[in-house]
C-alpha positions as CSV (number, residue, x, y, z in Angstrom):
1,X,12.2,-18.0,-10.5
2,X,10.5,-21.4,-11.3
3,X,7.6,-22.5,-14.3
4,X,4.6,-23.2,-11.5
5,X,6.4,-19.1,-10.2
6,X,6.1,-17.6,-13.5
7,X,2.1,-19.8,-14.3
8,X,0.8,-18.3,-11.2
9,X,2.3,-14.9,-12.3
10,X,0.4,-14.8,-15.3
11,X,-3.3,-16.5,-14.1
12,X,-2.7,-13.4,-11.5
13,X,-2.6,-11.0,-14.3
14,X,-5.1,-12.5,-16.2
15,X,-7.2,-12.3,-13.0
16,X,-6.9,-8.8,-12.5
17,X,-7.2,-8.0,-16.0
18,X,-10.8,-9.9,-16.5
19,X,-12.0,-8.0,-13.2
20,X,-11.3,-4.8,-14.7
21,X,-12.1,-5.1,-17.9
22,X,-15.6,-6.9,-17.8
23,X,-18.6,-5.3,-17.3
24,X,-20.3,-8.1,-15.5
25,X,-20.2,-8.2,-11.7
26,X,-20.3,-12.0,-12.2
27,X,-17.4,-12.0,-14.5
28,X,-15.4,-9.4,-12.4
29,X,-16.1,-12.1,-8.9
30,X,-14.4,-14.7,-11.1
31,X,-11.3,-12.6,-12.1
32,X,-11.0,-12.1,-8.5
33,X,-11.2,-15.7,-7.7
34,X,-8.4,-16.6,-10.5
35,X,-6.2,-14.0,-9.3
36,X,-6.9,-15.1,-5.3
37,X,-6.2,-18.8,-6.5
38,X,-3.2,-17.5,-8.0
39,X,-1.8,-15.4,-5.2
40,X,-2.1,-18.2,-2.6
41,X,0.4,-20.7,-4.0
42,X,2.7,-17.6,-4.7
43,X,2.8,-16.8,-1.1
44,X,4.3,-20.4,-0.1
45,X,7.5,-20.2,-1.6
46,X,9.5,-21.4,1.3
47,X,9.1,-24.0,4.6
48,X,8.2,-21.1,7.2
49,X,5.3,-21.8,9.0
50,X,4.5,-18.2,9.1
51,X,4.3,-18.5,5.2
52,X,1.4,-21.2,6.2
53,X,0.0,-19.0,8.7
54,X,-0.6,-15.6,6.6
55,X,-1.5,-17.7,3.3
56,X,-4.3,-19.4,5.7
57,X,-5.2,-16.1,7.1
58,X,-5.4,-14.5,3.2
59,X,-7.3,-17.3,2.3
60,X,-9.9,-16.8,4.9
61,X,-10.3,-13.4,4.8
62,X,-10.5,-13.3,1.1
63,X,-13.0,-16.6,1.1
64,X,-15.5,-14.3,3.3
65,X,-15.4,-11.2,0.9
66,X,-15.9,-13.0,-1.9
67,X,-19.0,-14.8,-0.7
68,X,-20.3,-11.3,0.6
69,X,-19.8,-10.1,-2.9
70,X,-21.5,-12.9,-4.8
71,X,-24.2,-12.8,-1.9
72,X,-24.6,-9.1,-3.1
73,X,-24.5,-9.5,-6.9
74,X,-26.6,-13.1,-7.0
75,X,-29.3,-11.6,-4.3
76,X,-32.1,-8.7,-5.0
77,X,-31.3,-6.0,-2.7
78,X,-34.2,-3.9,-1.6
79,X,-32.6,-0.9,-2.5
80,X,-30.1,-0.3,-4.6
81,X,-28.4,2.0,-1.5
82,X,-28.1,-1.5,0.5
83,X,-27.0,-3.4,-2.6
84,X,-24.2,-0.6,-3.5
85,X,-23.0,-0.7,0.5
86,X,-22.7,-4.7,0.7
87,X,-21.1,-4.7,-2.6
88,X,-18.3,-2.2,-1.3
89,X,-17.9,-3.7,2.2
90,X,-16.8,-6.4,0.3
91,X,-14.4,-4.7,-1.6
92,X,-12.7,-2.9,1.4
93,X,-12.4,-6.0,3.2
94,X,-10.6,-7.8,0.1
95,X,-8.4,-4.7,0.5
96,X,-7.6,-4.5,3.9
97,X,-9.0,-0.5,4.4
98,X,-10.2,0.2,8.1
99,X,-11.8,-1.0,10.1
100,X,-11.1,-4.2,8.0
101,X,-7.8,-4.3,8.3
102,X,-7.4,-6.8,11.4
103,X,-5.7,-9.3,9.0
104,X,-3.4,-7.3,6.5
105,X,-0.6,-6.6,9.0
106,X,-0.5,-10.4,9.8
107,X,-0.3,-11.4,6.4
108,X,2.5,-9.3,5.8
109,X,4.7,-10.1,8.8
110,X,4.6,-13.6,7.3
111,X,5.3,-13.2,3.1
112,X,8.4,-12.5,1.6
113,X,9.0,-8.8,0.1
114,X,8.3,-9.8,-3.7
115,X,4.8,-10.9,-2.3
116,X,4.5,-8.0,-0.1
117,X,4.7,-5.5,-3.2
118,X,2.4,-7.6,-4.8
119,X,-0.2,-7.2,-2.0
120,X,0.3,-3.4,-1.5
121,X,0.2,-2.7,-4.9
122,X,-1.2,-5.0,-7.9
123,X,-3.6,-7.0,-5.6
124,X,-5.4,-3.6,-5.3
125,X,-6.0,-2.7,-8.4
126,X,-9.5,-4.8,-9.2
127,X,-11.3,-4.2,-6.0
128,X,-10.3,-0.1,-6.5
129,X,-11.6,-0.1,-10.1
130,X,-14.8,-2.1,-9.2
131,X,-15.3,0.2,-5.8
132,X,-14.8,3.3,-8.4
133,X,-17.8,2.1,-10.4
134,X,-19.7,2.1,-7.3
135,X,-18.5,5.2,-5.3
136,X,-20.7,7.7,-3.8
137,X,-19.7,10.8,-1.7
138,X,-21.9,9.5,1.6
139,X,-21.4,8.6,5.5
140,X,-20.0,5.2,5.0
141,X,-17.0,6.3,2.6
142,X,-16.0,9.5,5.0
143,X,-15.9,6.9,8.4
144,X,-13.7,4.3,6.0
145,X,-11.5,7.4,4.5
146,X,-10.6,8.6,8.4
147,X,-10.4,5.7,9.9
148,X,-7.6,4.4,7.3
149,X,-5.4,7.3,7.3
150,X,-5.8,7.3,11.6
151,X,-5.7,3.4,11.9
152,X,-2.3,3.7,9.3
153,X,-1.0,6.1,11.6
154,X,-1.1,5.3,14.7
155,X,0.3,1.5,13.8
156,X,3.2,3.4,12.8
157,X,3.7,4.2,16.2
158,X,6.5,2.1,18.3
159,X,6.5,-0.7,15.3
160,X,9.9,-2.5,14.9
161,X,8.7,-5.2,12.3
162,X,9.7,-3.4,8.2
163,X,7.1,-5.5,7.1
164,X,4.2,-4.2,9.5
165,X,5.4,-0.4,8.9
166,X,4.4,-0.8,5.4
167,X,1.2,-2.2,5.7
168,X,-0.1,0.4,8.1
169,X,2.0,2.5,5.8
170,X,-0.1,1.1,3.0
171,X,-3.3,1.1,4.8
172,X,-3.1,5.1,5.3
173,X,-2.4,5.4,1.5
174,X,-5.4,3.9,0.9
175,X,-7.2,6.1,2.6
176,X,-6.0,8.9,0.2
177,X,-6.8,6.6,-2.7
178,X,-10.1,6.4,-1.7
179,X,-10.2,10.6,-1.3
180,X,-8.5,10.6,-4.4
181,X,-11.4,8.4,-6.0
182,X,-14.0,10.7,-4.7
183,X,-12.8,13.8,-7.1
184,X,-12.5,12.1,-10.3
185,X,-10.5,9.0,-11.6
186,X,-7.7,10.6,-12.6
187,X,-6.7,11.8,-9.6
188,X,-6.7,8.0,-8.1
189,X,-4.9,6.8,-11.2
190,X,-2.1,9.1,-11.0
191,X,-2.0,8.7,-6.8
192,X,-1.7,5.0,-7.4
193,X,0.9,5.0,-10.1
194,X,2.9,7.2,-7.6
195,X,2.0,5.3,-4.8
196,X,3.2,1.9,-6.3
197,X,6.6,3.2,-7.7
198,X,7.7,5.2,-4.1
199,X,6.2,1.7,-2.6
200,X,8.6,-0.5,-5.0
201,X,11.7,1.5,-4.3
202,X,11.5,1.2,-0.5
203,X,10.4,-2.2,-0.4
204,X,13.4,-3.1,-3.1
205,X,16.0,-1.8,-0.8
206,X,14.9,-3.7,2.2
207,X,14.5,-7.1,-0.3
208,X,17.9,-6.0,-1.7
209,X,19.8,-5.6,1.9
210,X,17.6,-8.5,3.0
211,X,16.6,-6.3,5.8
212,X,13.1,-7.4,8.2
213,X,13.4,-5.3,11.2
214,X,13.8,-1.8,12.5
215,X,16.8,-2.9,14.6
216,X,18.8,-4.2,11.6
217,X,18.4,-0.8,10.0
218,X,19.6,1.0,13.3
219,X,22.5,-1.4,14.0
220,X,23.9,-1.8,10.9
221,X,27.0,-1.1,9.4
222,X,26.0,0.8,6.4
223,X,27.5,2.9,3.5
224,X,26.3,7.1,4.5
225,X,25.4,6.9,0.4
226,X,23.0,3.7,1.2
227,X,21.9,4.9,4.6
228,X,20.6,8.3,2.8
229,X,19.2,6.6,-0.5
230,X,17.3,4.4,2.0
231,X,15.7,6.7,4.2
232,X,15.0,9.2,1.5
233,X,12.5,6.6,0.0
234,X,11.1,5.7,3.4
235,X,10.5,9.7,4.0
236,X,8.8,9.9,0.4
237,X,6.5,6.9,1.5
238,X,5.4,9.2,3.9
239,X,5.5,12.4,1.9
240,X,8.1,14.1,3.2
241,X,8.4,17.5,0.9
242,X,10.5,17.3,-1.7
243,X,10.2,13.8,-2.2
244,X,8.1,12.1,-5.5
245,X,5.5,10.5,-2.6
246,X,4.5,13.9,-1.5
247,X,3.6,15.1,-5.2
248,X,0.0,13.3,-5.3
249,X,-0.8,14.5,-1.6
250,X,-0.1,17.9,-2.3
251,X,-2.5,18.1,-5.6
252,X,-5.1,16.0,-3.4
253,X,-4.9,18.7,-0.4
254,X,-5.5,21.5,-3.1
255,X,-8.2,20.0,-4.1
256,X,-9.8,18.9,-0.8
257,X,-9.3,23.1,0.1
258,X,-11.0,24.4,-3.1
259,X,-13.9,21.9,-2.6
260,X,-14.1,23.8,1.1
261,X,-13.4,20.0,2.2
262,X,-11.7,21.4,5.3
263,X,-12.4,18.7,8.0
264,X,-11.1,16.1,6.1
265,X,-8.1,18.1,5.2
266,X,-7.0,18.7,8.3
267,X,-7.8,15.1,10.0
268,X,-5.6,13.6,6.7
269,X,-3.0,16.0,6.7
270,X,-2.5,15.4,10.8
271,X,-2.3,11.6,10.3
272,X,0.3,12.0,7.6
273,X,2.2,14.4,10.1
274,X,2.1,11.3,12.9
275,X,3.4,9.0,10.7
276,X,6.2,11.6,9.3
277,X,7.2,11.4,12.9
278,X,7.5,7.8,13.2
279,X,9.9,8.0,10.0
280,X,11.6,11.2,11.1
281,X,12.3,9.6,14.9
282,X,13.8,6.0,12.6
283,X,16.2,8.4,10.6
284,X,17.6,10.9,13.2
285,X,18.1,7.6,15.4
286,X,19.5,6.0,13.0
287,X,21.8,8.5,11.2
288,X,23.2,10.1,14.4
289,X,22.6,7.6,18.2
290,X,23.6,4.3,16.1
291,X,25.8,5.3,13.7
292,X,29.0,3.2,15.1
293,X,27.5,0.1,16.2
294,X,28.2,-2.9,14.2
295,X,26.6,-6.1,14.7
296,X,25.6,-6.7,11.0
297,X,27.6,-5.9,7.7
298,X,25.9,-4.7,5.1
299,X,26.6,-5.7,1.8
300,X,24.9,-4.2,-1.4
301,X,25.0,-6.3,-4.4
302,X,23.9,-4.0,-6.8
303,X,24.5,-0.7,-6.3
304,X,23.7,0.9,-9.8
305,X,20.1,-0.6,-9.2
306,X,20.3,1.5,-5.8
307,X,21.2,4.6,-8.0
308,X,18.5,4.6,-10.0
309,X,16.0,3.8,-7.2
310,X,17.1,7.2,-5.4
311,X,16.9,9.0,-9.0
312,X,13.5,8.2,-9.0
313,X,12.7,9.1,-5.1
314,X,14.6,12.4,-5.7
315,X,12.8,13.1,-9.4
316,X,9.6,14.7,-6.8
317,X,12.4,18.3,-6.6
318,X,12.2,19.2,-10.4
319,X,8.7,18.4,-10.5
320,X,7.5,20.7,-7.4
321,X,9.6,22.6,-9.0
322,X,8.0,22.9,-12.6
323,X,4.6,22.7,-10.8
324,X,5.1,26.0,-8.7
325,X,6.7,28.1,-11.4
326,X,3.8,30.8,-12.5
């Protein structure tokens, strides 16, 4: 970790922090430019040309939505039902939901894993608190809602790239965020807190084991202790029961049920169930068919961090546990 590292750290907070703390649309479109102006020199921390490639791409991508957005907060809508939709068309494409979400997988094929958490997680936080102050229960939000969770599904399917799984991964999460939104902002605040921590975990054990690709995971020679800490927190990303990931699902599918919200239970709850399989088809592959081969050695610097990472996937067992008792 360098100075210009740890200046670009904190502009990118700073960023994020004016966006969501200002009650100026103006004021929140120059928080997101700080913290877009920050991200971009944070994403070229090495000589890859793929580095180039998905900071050009980010660049781009986030250069159109922001000049939609000021479009939309400069210019006097007709009605305020056109102004609200430009203004969160905006924000999903800043954020990568479906059927914007051509460029997110690209970018993260090409970053490193500390930037990739950064993108899953902290680069969504302004453009989910300023689509909260906009959100409205209609046509537009349902078609974005299923087409995330489907769209982060089925791009689990036959992916061998770690770094694409968890952008479709993250992709379908954000269609539960945006459900979660929808009943009250508590619900999205404790889904995203969740969210991020499962999404840390998994993403620290393949930064820690410097691991990129599906067949590195399956052809490894790995610790049984490792192999099951690692795969626990990829089945909790997908909220596997018991796991801490599938805590915020479960409250959100109670809640979908007693609103009598059955459609959208059951189209969410069967994505969730394709992607499960995509995780469930990795692990029995990997724990029983390549088991023996060895073409990589795995070595695990810090094993007490891995510990505690798989204390924390495990901690979802006492809670479903506290939650069910009468």
């Amino acid at each position: 970790m360098n100075l210009s590292f740890m200046l670009f750290l904190c502009t990118l907070t700073t960023g994020t922090m004016l966006s969501i703390s200002s009650s100026e649309w103006i004021i929140m479109w120059i928080g997101m430019e700080v913290n877009l102006m920050s991200f971009i020199p944070m994403m070229k921390t090495g000589m890859s040309p793929y580095e180039s490639e998905a900071s050009m791409k980010y660049f781009i991508v986030q250069a159109l939505a922001s000049t939609i957005l000021m479009m939309a907060v400069l210019m006097e809508m007709n009605s305020q039902a056109t102004w609200t939709t430009t203004l969160m068309l905006a924000l999903f494409l800043k954020m990568g939901a479906a059927p914007f979400h051509i460029w997110y997988p690209g970018v993260m094929q090409g970053i490193s894993w500390s930037n990739c958490v950064i993108l899953m997680t902290w680069q969504k936080i302004a453009p989910m608190i300023m689509i909260s102050y906009l959100m409205t229960n209609n046509t537009m939000t349902m078609i974005i809602i299923t087409m995330s969770v489907m769209v982060g599904a089925i791009g689990t399917m036959n992916q061998t790239s770690l770094r694409k799984l968890m952008a479709y991964s993250s992709i379908s999460h954000l269609g539960w965020l945006i459900m979660a939104m929808l009943m009250s902002n508590y619900y999205w605040m404790m889904y995203f807190m969740l969210y991020s921590t499962v999404t840390t975990i998994t993403v620290m054990m393949f930064w820690n084991m410097s691991m990129y690709h599906l067949t590195q995971i399956m052809n490894m020679k790995m610790d049984g202790k490792i192999k099951t800490m690692l795969f626990s927190s990829i089945l909790s990303l997908g909220g596997m029961p018991p796991f801490t990931g599938f805590i915020p699902k479960w409250i959100l599918i109670q809640n979908m049920i007693n609103s009598e919200n059955y459609i959208m239970t059951m189209i969410m709850v069967m994505s969730t169930l394709m992607t499960l399989y995509a995780y469930m088809r990795m692990t029995y592959t990997a724990f029983s068919m390549s088991n023996q081969i060895t073409y990589w050695q795995v070595r695990v610097s810090n094993q007490q961090m891995m510990f505690m990472l798989m204390s924390i996937t495990l901690m979802g067992i006492p809670m479903i546990g506290m939650v069910s008792l009468p």
